[in-house]
C-alpha positions as CSV (number, residue, x, y, z in Angstrom):
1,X,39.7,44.3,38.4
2,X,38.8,43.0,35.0
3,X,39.6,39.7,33.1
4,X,42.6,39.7,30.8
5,X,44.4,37.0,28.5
6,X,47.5,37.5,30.5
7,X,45.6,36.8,33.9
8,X,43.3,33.8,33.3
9,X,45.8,32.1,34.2
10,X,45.7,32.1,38.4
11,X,48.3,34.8,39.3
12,X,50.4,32.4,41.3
13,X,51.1,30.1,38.4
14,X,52.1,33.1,36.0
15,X,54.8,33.8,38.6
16,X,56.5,30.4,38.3
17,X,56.1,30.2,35.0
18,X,58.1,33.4,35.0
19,X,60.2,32.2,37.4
20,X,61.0,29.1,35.7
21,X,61.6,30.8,32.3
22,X,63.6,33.8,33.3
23,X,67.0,32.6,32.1
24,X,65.7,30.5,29.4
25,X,62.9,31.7,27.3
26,X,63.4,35.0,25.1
27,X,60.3,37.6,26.5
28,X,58.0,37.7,23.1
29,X,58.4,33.8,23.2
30,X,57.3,33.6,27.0
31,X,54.7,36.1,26.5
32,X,53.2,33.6,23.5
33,X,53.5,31.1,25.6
34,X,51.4,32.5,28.4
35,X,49.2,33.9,25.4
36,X,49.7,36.8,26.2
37,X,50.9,38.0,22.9
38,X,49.5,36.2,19.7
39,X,51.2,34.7,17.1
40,X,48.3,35.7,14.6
41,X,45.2,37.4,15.5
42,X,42.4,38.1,13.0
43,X,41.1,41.3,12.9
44,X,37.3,41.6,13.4
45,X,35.3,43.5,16.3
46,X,35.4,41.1,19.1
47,X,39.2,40.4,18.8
48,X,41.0,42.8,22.1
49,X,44.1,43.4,19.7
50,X,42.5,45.3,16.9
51,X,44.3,48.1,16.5
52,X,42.2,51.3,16.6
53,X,43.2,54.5,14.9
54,X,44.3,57.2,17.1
55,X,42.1,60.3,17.7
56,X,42.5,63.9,16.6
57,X,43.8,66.7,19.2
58,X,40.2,67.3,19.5
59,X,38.4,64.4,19.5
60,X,36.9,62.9,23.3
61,X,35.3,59.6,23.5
62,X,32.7,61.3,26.3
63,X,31.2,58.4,28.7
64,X,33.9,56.1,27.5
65,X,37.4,55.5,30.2
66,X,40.7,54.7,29.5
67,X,39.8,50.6,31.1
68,X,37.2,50.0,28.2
69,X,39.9,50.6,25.2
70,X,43.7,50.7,26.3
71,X,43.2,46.6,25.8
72,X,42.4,47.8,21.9
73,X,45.4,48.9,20.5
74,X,47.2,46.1,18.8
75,X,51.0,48.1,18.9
76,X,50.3,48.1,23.1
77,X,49.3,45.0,23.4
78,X,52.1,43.7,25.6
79,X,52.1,46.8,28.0
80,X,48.1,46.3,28.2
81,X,48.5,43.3,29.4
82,X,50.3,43.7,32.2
83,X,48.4,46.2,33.4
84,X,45.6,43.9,34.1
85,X,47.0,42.3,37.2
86,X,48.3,45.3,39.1
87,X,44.9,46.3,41.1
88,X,46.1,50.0,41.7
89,X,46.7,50.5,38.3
90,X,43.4,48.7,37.0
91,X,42.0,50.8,39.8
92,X,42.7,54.1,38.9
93,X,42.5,53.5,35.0
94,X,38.5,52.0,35.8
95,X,37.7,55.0,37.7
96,X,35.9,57.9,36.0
97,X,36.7,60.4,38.6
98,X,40.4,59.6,38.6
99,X,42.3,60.9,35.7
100,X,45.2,60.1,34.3
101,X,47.7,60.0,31.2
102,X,49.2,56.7,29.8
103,X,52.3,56.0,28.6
104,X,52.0,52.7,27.3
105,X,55.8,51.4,25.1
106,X,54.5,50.4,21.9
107,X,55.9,46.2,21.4
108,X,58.8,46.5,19.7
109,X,60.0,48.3,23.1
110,X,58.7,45.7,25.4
111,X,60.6,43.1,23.3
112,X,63.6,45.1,23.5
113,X,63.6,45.5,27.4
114,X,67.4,44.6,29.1
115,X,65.5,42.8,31.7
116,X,62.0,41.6,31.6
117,X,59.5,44.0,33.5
118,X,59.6,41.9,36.4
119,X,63.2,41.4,36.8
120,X,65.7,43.7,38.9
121,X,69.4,43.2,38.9
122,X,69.7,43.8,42.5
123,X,67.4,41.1,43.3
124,X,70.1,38.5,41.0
125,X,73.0,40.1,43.3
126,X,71.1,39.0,46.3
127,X,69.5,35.9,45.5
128,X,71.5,34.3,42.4
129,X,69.2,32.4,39.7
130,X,66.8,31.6,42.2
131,X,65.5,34.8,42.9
132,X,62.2,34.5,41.3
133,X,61.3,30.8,42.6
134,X,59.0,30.2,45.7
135,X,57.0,32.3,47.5
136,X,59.1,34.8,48.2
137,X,60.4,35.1,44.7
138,X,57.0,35.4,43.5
139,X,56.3,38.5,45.6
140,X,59.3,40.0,44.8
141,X,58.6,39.6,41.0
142,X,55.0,41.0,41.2
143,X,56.5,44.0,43.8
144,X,58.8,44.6,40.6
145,X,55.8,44.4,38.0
146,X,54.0,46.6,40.0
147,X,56.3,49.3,39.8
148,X,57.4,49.2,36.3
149,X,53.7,49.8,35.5
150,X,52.6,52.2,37.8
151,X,55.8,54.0,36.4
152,X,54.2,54.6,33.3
153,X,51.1,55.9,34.6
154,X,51.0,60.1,35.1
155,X,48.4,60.9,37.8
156,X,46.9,63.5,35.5
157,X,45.1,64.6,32.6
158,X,45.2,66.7,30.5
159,X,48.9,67.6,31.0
160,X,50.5,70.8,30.0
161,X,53.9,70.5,28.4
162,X,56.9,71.3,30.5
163,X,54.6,70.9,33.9
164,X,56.5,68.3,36.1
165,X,54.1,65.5,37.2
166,X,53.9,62.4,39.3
167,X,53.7,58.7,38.1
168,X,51.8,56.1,40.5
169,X,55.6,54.8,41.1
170,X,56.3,58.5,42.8
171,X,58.2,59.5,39.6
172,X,58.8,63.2,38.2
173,X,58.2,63.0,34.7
174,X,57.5,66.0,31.7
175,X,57.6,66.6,28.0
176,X,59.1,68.6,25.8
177,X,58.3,69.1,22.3
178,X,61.1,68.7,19.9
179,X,60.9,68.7,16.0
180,X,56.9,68.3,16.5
181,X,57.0,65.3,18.8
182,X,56.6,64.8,22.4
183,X,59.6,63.8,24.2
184,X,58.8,62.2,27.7
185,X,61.7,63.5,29.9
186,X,63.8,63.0,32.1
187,X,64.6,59.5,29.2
188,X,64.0,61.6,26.2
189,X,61.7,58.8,25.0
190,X,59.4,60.1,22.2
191,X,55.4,59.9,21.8
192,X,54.6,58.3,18.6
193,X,51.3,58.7,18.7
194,X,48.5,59.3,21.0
195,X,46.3,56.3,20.8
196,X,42.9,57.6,22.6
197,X,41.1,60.6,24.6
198,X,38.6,59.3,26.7
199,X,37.0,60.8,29.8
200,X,39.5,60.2,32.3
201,X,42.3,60.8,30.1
202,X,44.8,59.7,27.7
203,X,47.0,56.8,26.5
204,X,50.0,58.0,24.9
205,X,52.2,55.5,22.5
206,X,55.6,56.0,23.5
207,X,58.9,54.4,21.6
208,X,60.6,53.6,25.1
209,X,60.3,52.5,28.6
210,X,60.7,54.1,32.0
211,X,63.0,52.0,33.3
């Protein structure tokens, strides 16, 4: 699994911090906090949230994979991220003979989650404000991280439209085009952009989140 900003910190002291800000600290400012999410970055080639531009339909970045540049694209930054810590996602997305299709929500998305990725509401009903604290919370929180991102990652590539696929969370997802954009479906959330092609697939730029 490879380094990220999000994870030098040791996994266990993330979880409290989350823990401990749940109820208190807006996401984008706990995020920043954890520096996970700049408040200014300078663009130049060794900064990890450059923004790169986004392919054409036929352009293939051959002997590159989706690990070495989904950490690239500055309008995914958050969603990158998080995908650092969840092995089977860093897994599959590092492995050339695995391939697979993206759907990373751009920031303004993230920021705009109900409930932070690794936050459930049945988990409040069971445990009250505590349910993130200790051990046990901790487990619960990265159990719920884990499957918010692995439901954003298609276990294919390339994709046809209107071919009903699996995510690593074991849901059915498919798009639509409408009006010239994707629309990822059952949510209806459209694809803004498709951000690279790479040998073991794709990252799309979506507007929303499976949730």
């Amino acid at each position: 699994m490879k380094p990220s900003l999000l994870f030098a910190y040791p996994t266990a002291t993330v979880y409290l911090a989350l823990a401990a800000s749940a109820n208190s600290l807006p996401f984008e400012g706990l995020l920043k906090s954890l520096h996970i999410l700049p408040d200014q970055a300078p663009l130049g080639k060794n900064n990890p949230f450059d923004p790169i531009m986004a392919p054409s339909d036929d352009t293939v970045s051959t002997g590159v994979i989706i690990s070495d540049v989904i950490g690239k694209t500055q309008d995914i930054a958050i969603f990158s991220g998080l995908t650092r810590d969840i092995d089977s996602v860093s897994d599959r997305l590092d492995d050339g003979a695995k391939n697979a299709t993206v759907l990373a929500p751009d920031n303004g998305a993230m920021k705009s989650l109900k409930r932070k990725p690794w936050e459930d509401a049945e988990d409040y009903k069971a445990f009250g404000e505590s349910a993130y604290e200790g051990g046990d919370g901790e487990d619960r929180a990265h159990r719920n991280l884990r499957r918010f991102v692995e439901a954003h990652i298609v276990m294919q590539s390339p994709w046809e439209e209107g071919k009903k696929a699996k995510t690593m969370a074991g849901n059915e997802v498919w798009y639509e085009t409408k009006d010239g954009k994707k629309r990822i479906q059952p949510a209806d959330i459209e694809v803004s952009s498709i951000a690279d092609k790479v040998s073991n697939g794709e990252i799309w730029i979506i507007k929303g989140a499976l949730v």
